[in-house]
C-alpha positions as CSV (number, residue, x, y, z in Angstrom):
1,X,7.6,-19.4,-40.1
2,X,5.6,-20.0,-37.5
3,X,5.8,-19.9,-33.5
4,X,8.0,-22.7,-32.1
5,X,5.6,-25.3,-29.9
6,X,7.8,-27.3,-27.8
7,X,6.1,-30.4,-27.5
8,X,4.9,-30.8,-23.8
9,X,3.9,-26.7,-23.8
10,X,1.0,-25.1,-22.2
11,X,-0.6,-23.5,-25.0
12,X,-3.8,-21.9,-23.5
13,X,-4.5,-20.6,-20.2
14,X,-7.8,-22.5,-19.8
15,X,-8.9,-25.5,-17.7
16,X,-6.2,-26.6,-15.1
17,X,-4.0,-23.3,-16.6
18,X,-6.4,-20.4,-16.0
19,X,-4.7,-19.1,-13.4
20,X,-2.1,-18.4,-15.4
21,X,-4.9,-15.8,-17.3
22,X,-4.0,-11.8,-16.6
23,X,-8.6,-12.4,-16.5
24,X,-8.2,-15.0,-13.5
25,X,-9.6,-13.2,-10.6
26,X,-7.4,-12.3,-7.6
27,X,-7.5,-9.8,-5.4
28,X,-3.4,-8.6,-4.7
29,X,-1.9,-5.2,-4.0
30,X,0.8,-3.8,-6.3
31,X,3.0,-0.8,-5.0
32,X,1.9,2.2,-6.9
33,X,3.3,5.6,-6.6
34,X,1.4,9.0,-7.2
35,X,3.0,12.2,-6.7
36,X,6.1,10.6,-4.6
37,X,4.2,8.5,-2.7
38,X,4.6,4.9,-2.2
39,X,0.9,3.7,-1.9
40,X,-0.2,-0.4,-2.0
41,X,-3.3,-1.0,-4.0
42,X,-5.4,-3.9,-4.2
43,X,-6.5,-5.0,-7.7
44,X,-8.8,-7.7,-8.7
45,X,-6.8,-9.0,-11.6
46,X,-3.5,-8.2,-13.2
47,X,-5.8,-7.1,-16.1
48,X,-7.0,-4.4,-14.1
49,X,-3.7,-3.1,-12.6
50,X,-2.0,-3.9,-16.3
51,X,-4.8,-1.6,-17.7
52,X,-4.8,0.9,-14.9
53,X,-1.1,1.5,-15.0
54,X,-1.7,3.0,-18.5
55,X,-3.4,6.1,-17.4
56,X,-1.7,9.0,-17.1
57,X,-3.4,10.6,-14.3
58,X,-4.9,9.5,-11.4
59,X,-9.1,9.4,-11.9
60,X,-8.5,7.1,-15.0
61,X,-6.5,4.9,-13.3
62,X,-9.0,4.4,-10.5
63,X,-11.6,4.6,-13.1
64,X,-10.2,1.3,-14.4
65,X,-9.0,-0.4,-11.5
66,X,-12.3,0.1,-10.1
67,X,-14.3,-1.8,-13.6
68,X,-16.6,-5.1,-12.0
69,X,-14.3,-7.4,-14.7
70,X,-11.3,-7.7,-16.1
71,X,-12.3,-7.7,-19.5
72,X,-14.1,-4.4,-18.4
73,X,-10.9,-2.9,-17.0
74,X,-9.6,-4.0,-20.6
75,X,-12.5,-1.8,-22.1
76,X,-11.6,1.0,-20.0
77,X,-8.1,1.2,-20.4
78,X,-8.7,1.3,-23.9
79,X,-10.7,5.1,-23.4
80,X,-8.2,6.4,-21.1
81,X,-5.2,8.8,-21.8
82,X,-2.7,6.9,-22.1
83,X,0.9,8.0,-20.8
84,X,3.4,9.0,-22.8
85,X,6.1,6.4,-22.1
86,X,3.4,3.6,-22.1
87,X,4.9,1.6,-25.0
88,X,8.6,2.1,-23.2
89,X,7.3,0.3,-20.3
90,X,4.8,-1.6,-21.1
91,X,6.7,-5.1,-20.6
92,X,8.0,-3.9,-17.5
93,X,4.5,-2.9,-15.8
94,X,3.3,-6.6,-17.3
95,X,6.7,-8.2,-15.5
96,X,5.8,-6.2,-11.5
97,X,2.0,-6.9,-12.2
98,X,3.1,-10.7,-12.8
99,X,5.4,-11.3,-9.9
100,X,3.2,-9.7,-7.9
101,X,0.4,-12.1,-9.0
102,X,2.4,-14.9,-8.3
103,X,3.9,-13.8,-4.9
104,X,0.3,-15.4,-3.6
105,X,1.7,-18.6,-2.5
106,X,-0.6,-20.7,-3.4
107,X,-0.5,-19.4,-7.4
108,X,3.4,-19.2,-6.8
109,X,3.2,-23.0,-6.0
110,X,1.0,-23.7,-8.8
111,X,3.6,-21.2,-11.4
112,X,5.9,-23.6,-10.2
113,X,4.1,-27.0,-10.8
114,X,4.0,-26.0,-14.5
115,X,7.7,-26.5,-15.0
116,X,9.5,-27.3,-17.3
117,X,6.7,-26.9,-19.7
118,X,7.2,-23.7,-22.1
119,X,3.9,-21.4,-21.1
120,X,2.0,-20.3,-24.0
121,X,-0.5,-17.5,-24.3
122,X,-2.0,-19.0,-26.9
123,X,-5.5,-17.1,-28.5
124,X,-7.7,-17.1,-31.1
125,X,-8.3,-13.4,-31.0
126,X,-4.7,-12.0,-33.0
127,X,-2.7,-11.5,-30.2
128,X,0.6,-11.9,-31.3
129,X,2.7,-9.6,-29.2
130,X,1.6,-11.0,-25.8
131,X,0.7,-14.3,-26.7
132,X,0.3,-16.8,-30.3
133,X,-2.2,-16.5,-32.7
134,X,-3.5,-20.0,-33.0
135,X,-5.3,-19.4,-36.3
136,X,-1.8,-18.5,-37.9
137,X,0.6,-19.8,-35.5
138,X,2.3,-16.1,-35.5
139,X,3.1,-14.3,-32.1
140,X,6.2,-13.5,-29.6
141,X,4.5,-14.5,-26.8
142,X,5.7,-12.1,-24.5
143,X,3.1,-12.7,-21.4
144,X,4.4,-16.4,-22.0
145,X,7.7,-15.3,-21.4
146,X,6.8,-13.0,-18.7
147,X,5.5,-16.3,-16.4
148,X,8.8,-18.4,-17.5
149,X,11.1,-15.5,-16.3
150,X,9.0,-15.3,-13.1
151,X,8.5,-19.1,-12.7
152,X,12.1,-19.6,-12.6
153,X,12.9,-16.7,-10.3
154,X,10.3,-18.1,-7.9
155,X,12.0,-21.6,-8.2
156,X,15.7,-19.8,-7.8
157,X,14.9,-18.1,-4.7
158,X,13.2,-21.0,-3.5
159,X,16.8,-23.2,-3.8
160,X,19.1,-20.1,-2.6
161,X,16.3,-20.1,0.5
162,X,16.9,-24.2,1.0
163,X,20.4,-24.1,0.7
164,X,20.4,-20.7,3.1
165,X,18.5,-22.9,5.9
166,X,20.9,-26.0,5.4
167,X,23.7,-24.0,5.9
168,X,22.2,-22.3,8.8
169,X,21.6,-25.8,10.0
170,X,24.9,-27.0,9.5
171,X,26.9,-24.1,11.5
172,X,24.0,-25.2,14.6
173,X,25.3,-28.4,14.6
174,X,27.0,-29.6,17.6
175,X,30.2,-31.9,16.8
């Protein structure tokens, strides 16, 4: 069986939806830490600090954080060492590279524009664990899932932060 399309769903990250691409370029910084230090590095795509969070020591991760593309930084993570836990917390490194991607207002105002629309990472390359094969239809979609989680996060803190204010407001009020 194949991967459940809702019908209004953003099923490539092309065009008007790039941005929602781990290859869209943006410079950001991600905490990182190295040898219990709390140190903020800039990145110029989640691609690279997705692929640089696999190394396992500190040369290969600047070796790929510092690649001129992200689908270079993809080719060099793939001749690092890779840490041991890597496929233990691989989802979680995708889900702090995301919200840290989309912490950038203006790409955190256009996460949120995409609701409700299910977010697809569709491809025509066989990924099927971050996003859906579109030859076969077959995939989890997990990057997909990644940006919903953090899209409705964004748009939950957003409310708890309007309704904060209108309270806030309310108790300045003079009666």
């Amino acid at each position: 069986m194949g991967f459940a399309f809702q019908p209004d769903a953003i099923k490539e990250f092309k065009d008007d939806y790039r941005f929602l691409s781990n290859f869209w370029r943006v410079t950001y910084t991600v905490p990182v830490t190295f040898e219990g230090k709390t140190h903020y590095i800039e990145f110029k795509s989640s691609e690279h600090a997705y692929q640089a969070f696999k190394a396992n020591n500190r040369k290969d991760f600047d070796y790929v954080r510092a690649a001129e593309t992200p689908g270079k930084a993809k080719r060099r993570g793939r001749e690092i060492t890779i840490r041991q836990d890597w496929e233990a917390i691989k989802l979680d490194v995708m889900m702090l590279v995301v919200q840290h991607k989309f912490e950038i207002p203006r790409l955190g105002g256009q996460l949120i524009y995409t609701h409700p629309k299910q977010l697809v990472e569709g491809n025509w390359w066989n990924d099927k664990f971050w996003g859906v094969c579109l030859k076969t239809n077959i995939g989890i979609n997990a990057l997909g899932q990644i940006l919903m989680k953090v899209r409705k996060d964004i748009i939950d803190a957003t409310h708890k932060n309007k309704a904060k204010r209108e309270t806030q407001a309310l108790l300045k009020r003079k009666y």
